[in-house]
N, CA, C and O atoms as CSV, one atom per row, in Angstrom:
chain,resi,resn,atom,element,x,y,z
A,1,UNK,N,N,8.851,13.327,-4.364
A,1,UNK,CA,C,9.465,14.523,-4.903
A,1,UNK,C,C,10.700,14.838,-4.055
A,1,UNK,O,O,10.645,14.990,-2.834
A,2,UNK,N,N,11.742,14.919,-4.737
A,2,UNK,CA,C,12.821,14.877,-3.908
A,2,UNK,C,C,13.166,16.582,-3.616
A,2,UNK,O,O,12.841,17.403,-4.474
A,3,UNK,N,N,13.763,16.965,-2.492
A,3,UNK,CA,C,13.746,18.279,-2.046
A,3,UNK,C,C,15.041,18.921,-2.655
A,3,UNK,O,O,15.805,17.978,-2.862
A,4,UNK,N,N,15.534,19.893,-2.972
A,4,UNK,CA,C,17.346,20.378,-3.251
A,4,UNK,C,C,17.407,21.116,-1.741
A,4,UNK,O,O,16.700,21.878,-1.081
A,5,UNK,N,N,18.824,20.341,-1.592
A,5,UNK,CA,C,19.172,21.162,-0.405
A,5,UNK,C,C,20.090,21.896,-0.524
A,5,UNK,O,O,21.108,21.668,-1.177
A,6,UNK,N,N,19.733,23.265,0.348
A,6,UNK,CA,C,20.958,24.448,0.236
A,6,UNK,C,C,21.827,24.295,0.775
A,6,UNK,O,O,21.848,23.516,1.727
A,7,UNK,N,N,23.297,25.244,0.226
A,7,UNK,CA,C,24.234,24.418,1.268
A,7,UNK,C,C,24.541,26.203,2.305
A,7,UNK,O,O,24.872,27.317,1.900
A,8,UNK,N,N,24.321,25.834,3.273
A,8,UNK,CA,C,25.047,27.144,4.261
A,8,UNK,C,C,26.471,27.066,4.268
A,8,UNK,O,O,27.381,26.262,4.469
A,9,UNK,N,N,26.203,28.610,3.871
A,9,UNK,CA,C,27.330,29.526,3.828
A,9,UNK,C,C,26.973,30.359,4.871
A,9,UNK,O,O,25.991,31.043,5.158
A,10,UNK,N,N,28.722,29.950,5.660
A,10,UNK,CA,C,28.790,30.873,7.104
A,10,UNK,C,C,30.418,31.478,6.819
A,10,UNK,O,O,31.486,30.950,6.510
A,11,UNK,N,N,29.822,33.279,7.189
A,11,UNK,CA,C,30.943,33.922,7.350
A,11,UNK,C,C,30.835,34.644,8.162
A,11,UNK,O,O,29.671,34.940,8.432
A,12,UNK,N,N,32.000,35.347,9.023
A,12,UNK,CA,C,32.433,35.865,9.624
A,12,UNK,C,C,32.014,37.136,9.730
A,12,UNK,O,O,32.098,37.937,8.799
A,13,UNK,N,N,31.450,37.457,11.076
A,13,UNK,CA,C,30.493,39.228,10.621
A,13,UNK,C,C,31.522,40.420,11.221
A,13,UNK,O,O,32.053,40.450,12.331
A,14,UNK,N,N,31.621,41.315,10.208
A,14,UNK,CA,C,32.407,42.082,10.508
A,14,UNK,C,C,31.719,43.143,12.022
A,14,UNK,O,O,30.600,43.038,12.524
A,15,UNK,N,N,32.596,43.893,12.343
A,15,UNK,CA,C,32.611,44.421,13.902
A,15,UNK,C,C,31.347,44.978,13.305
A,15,UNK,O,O,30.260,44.560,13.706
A,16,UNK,N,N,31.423,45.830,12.440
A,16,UNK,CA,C,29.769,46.614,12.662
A,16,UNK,C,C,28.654,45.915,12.075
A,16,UNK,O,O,27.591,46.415,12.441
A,17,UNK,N,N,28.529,45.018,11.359
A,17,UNK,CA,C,27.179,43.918,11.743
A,17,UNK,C,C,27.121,43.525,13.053
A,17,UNK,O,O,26.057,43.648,13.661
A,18,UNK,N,N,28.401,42.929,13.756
A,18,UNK,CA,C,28.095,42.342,14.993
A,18,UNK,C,C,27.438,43.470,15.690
A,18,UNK,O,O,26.323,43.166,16.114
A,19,UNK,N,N,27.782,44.594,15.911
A,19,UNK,CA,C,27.417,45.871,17.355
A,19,UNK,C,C,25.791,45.766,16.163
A,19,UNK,O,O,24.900,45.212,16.808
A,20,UNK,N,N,25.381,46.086,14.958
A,20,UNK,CA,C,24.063,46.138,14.469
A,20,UNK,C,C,23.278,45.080,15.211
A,20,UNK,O,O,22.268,45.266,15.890
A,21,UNK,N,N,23.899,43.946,14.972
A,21,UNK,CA,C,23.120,42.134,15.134
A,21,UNK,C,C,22.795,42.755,17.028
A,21,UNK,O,O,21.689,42.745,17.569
A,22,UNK,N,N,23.972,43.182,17.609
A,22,UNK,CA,C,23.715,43.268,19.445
A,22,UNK,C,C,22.582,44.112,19.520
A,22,UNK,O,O,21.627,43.420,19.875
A,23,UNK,N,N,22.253,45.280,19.349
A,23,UNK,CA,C,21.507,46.509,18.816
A,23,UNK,C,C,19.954,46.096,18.537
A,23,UNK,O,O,18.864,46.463,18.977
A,24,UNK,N,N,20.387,45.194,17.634
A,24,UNK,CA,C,18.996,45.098,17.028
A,24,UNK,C,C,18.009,43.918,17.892
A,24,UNK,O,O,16.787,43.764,17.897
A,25,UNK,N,N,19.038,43.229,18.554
A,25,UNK,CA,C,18.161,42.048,19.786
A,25,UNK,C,C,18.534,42.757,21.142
A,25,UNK,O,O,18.091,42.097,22.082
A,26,UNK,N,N,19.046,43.620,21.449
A,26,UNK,CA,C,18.810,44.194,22.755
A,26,UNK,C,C,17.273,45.337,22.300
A,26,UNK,O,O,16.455,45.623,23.174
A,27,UNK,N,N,17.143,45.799,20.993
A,27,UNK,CA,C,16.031,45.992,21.177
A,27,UNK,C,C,14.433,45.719,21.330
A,27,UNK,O,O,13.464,46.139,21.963
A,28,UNK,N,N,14.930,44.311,19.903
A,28,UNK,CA,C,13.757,43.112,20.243
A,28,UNK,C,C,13.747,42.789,21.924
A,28,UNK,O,O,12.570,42.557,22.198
A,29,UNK,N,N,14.472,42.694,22.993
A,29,UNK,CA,C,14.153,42.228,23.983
A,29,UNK,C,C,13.750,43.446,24.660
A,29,UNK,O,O,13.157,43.259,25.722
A,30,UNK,N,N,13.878,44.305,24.404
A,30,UNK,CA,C,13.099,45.514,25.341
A,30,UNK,C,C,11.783,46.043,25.134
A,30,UNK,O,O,11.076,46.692,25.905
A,31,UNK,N,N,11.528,45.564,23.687
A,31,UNK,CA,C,9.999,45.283,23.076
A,31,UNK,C,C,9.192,44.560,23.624
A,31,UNK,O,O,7.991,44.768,23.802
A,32,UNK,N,N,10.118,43.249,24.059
A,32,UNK,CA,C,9.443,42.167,24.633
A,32,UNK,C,C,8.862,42.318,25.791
A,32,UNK,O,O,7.745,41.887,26.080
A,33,UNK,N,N,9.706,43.026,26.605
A,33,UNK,CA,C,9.556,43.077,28.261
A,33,UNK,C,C,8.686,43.818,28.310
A,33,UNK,O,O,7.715,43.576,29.027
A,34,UNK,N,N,8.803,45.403,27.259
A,34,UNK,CA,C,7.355,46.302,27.545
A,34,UNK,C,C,6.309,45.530,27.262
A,34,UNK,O,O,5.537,45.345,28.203
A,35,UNK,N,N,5.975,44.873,25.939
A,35,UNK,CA,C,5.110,43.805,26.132
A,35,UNK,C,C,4.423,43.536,26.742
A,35,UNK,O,O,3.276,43.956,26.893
A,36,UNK,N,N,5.469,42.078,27.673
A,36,UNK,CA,C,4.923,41.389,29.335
A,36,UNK,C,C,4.579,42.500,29.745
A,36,UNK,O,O,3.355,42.426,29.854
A,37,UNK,N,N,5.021,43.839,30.145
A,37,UNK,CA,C,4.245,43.975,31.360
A,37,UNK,C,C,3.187,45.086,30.870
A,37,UNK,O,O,2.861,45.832,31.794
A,38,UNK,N,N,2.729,45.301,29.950
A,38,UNK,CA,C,1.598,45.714,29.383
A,38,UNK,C,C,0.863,44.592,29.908
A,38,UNK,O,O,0.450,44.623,31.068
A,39,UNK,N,N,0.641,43.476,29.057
A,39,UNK,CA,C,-0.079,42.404,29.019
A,39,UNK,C,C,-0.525,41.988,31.301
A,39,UNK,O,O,-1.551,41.879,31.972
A,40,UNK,N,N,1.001,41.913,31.578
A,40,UNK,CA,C,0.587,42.153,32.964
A,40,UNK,C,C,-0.558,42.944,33.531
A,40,UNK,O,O,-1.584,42.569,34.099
A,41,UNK,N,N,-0.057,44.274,33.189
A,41,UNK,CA,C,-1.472,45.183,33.629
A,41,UNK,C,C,-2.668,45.307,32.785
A,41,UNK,O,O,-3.455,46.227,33.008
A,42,UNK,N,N,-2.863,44.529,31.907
A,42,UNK,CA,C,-4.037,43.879,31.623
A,42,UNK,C,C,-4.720,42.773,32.140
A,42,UNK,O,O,-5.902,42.536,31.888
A,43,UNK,N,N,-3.944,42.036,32.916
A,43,UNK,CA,C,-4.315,40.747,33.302
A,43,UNK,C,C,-5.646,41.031,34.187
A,43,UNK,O,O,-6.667,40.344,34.181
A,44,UNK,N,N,-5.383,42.292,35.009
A,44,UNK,CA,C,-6.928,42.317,36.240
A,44,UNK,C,C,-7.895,42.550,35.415
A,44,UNK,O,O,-9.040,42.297,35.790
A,45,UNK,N,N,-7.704,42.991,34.330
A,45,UNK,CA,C,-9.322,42.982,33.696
A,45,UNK,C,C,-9.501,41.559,32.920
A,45,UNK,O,O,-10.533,40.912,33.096
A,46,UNK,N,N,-8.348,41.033,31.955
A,46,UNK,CA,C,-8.708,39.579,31.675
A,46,UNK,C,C,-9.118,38.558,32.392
A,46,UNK,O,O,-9.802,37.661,31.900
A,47,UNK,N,N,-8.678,38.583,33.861
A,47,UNK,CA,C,-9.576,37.623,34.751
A,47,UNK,C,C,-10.905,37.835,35.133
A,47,UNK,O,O,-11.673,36.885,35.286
A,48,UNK,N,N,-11.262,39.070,35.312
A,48,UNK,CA,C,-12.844,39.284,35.355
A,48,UNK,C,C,-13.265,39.169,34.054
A,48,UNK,O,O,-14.476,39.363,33.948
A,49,UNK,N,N,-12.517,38.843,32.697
A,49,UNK,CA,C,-13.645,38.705,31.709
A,49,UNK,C,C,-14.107,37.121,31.401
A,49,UNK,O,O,-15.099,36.649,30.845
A,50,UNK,N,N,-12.475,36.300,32.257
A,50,UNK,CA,C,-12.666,35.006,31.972
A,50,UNK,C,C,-13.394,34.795,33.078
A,50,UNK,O,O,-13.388,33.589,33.323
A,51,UNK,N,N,-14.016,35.403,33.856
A,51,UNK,CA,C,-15.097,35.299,35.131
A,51,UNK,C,C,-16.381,35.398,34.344
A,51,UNK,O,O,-17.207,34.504,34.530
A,52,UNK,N,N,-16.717,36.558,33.317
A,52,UNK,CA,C,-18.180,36.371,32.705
A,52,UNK,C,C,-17.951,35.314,32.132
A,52,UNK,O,O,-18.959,34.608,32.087
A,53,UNK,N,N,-17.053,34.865,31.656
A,53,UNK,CA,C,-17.125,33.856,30.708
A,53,UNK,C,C,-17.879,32.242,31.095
A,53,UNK,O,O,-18.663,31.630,30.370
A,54,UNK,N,N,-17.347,31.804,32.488
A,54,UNK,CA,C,-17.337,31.301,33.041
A,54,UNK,C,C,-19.014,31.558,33.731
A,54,UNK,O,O,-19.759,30.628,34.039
A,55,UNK,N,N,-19.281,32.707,33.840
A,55,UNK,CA,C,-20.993,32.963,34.224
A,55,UNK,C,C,-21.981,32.805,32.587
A,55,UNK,O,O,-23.177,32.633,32.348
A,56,UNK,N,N,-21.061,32.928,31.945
A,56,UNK,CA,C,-22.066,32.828,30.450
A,56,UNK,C,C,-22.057,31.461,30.293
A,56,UNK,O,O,-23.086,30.913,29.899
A,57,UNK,N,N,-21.082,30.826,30.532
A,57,UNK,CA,C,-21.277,29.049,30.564
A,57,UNK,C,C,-21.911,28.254,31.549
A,57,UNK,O,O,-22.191,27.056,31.497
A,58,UNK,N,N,-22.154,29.313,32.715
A,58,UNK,CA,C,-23.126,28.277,33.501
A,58,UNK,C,C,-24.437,28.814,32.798
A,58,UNK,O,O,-25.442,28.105,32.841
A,59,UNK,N,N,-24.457,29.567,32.401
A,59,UNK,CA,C,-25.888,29.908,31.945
A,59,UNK,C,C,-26.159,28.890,30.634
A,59,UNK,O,O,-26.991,27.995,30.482
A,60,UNK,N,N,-25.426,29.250,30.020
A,60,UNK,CA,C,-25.757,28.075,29.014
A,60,UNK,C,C,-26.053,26.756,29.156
A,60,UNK,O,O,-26.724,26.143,28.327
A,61,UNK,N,N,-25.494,26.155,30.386
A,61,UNK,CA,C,-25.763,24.770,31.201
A,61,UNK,C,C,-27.123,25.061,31.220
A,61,UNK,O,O,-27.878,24.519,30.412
A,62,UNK,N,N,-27.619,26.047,32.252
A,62,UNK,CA,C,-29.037,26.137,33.011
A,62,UNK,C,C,-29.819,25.846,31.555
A,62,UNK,O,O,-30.518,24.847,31.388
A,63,UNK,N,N,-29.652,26.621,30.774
A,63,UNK,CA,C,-30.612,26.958,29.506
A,63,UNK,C,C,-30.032,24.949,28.638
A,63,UNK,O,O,-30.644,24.373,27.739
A,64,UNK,N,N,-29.429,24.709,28.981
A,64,UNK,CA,C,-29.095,23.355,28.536
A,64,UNK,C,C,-29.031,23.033,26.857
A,64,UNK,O,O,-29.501,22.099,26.208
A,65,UNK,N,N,-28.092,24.447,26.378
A,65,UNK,CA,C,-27.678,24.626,24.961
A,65,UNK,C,C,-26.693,23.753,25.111
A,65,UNK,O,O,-26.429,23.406,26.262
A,66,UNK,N,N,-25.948,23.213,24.032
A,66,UNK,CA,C,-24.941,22.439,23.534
A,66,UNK,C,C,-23.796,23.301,23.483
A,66,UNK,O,O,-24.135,24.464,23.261
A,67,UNK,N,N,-22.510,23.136,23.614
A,67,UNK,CA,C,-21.358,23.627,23.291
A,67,UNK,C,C,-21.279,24.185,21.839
A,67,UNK,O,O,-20.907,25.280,21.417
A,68,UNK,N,N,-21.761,23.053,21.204
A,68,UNK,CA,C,-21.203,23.106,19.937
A,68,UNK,C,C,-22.174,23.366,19.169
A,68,UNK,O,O,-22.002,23.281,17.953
A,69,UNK,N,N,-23.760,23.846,19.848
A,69,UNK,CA,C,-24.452,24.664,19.208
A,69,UNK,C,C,-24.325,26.353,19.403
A,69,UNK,O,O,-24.881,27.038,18.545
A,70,UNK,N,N,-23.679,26.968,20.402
A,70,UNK,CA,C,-23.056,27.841,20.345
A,70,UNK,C,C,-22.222,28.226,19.881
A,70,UNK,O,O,-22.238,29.345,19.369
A,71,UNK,N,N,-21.180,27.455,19.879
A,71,UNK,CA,C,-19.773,27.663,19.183
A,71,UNK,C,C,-20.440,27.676,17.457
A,71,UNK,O,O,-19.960,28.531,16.714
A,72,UNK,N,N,-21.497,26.750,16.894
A,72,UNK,CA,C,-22.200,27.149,15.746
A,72,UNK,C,C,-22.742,28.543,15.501
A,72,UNK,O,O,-22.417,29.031,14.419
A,73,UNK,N,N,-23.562,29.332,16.354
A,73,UNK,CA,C,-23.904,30.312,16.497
A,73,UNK,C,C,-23.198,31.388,16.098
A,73,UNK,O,O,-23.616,32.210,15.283
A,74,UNK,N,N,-21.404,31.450,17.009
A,74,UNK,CA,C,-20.551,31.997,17.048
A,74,UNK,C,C,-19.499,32.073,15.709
A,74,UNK,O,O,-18.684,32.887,15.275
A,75,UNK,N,N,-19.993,30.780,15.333
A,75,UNK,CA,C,-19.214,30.918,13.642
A,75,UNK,C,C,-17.331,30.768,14.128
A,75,UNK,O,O,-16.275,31.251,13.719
A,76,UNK,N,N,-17.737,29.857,15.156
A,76,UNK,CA,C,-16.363,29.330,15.845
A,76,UNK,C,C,-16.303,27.788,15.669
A,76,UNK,O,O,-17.253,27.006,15.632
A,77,UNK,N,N,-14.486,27.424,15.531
A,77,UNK,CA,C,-14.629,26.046,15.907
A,77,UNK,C,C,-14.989,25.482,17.204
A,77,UNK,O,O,-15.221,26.061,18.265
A,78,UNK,N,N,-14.991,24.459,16.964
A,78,UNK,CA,C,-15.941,23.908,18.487
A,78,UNK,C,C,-14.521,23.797,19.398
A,78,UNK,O,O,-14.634,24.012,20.605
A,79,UNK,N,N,-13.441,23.530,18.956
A,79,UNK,CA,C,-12.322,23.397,19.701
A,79,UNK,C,C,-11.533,24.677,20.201
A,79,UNK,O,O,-10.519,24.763,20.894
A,80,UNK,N,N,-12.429,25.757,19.548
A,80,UNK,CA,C,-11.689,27.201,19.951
A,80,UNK,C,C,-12.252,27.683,21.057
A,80,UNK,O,O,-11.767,28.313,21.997
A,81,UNK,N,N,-14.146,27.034,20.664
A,81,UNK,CA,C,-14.652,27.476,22.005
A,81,UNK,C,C,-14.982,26.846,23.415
A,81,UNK,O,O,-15.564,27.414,24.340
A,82,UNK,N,N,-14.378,25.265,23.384
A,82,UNK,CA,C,-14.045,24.963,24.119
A,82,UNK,C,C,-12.826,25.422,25.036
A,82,UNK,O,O,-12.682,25.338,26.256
A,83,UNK,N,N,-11.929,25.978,23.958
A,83,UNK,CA,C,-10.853,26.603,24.807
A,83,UNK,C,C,-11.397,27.771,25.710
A,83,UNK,O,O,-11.172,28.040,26.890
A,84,UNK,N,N,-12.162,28.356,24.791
A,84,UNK,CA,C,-12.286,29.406,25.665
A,84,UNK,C,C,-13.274,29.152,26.627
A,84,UNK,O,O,-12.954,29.378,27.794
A,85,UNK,N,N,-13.945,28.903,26.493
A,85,UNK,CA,C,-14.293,28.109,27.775
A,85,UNK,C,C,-14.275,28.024,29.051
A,85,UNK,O,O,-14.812,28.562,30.020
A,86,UNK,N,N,-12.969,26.617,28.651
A,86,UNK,CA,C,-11.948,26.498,29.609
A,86,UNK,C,C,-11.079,27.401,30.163
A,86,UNK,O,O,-10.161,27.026,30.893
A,87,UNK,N,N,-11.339,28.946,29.803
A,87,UNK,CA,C,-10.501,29.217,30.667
A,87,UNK,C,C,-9.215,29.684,29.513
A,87,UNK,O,O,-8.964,30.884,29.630
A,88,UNK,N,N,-8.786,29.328,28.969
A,88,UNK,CA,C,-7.201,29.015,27.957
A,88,UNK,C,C,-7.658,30.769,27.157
A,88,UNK,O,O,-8.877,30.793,26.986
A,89,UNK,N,N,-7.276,31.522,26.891
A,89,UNK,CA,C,-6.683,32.376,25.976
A,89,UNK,C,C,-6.860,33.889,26.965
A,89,UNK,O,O,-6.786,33.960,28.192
A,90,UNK,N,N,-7.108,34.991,26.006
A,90,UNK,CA,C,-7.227,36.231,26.596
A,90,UNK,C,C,-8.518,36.823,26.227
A,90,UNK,O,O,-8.402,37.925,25.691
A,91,UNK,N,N,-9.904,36.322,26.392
A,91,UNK,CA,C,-10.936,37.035,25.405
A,91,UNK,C,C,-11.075,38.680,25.319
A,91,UNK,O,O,-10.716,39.412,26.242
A,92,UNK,N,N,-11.405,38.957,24.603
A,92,UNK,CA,C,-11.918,40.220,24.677
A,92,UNK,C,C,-12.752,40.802,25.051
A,92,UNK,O,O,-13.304,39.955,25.754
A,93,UNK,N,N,-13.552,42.014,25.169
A,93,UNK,CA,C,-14.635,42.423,25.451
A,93,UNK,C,C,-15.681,42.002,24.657
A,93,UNK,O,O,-16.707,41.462,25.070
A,94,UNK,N,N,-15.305,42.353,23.075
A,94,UNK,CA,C,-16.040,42.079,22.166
A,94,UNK,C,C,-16.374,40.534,21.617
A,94,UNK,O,O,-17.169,40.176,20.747
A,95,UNK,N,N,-15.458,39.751,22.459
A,95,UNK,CA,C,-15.728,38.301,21.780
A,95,UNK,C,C,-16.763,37.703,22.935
A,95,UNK,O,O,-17.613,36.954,22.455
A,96,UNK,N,N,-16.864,37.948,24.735
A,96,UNK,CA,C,-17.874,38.130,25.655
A,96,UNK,C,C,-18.642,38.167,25.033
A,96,UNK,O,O,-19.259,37.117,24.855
A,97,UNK,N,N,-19.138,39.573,24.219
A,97,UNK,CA,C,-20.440,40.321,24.208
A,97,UNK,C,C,-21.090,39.379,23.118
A,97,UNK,O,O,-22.180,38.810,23.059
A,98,UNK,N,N,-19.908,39.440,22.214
A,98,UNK,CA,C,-20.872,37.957,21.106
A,98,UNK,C,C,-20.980,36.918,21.303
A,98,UNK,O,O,-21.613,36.251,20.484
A,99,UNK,N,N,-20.497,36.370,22.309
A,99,UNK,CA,C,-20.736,34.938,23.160
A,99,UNK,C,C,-21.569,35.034,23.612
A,99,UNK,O,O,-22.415,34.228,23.225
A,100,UNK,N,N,-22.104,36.179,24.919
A,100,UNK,CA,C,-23.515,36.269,25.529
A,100,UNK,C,C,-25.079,36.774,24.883
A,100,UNK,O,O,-26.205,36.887,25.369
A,101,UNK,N,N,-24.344,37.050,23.232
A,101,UNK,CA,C,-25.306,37.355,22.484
A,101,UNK,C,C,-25.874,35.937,22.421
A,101,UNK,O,O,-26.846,35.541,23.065
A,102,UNK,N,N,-25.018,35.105,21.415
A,102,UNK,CA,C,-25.162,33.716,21.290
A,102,UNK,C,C,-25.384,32.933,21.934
A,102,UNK,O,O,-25.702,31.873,21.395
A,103,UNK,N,N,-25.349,32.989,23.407
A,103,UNK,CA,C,-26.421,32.150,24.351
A,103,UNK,C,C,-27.630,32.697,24.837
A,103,UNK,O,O,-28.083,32.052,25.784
A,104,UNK,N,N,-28.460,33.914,24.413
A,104,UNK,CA,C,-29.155,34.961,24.901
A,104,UNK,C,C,-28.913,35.893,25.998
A,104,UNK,O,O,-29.466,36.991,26.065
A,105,UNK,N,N,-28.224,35.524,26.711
A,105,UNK,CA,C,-28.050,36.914,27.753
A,105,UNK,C,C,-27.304,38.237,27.249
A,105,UNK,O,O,-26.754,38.647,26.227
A,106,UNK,N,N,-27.577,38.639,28.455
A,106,UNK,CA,C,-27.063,40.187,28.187
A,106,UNK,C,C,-25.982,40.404,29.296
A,106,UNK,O,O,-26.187,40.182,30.490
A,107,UNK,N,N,-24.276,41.073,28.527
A,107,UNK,CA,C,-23.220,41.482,29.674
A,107,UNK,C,C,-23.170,43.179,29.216
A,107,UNK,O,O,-23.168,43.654,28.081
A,108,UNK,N,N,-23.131,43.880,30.552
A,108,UNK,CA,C,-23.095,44.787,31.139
A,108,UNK,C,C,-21.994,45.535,31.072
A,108,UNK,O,O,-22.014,45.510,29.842
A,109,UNK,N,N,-21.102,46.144,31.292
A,109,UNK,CA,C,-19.619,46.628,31.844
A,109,UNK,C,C,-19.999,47.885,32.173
A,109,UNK,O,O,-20.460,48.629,31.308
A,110,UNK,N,N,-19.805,48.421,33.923
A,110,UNK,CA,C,-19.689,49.313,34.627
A,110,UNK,C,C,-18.007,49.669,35.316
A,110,UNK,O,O,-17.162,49.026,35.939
A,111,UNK,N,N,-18.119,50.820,34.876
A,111,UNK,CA,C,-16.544,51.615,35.499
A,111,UNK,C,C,-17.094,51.943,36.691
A,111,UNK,O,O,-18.282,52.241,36.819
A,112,UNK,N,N,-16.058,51.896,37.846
A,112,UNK,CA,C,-15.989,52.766,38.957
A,112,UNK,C,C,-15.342,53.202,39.643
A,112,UNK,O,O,-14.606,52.291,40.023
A,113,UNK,N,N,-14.986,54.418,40.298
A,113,UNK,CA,C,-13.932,54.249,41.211
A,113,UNK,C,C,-13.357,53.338,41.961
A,113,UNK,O,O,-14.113,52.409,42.246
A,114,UNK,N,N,-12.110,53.253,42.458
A,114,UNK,CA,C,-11.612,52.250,43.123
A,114,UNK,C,C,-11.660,52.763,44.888
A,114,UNK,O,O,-11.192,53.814,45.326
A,115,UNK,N,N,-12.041,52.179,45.319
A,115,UNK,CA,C,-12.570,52.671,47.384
A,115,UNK,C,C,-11.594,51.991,47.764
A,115,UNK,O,O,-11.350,51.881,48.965
């Protein structure tokens, strides 16, 4: 099946598209940065969750379930939950809690002051 190709048309942007076009990506990039550093000050709690995570998978060793009978459980691909796993994404609280459902244990979460 043969494709039609378009042909680009390039013109010349007048002064007030250009200051719009500057405008509108100096604001996409200030979106961005609040972003990062949201996501930054999330990071101390995403490493303690990829820490249960990492305690829900040795448990699953001990109990000597399969990967990929969990990741069945979970109604996940086996390659998603290998990622996670490993370590690779940002889990959530709520994706933990149904992970440690799905290997039988039970996770906790206690607040406390900081000493």
């Amino acid at each position: 099946m043969a494709r039609k190709m378009r042909k680009r048309v390039s013109t010349k942007l007048t002064a007030e598209q250009a200051e719009h076009f500057r405008r509108s990506r100096a604001e996409a990039e200030a979106e961005r940065d609040t972003t990062r550093a949201e996501s930054r000050a999330r990071a101390g709690l995403a490493v303690r969750l990829s820490e249960v995570v990492q305690a829900i998978r040795a448990e699953r060793l001990r109990m000597k379930l399969s990967a990929s009978f969990v990741a069945e459980r979970l109604q996940m691909d086996t390659g998603n939950y290998a990622r996670l796993e490993g370590g690779q994404g940002n889990p959530t609280l709520e994706t933990v809690t149904r992970l440690a459902e799905a290997v039988g244990v039970e996770v906790s979460v206690r607040v406390k002051p900081k000493v």
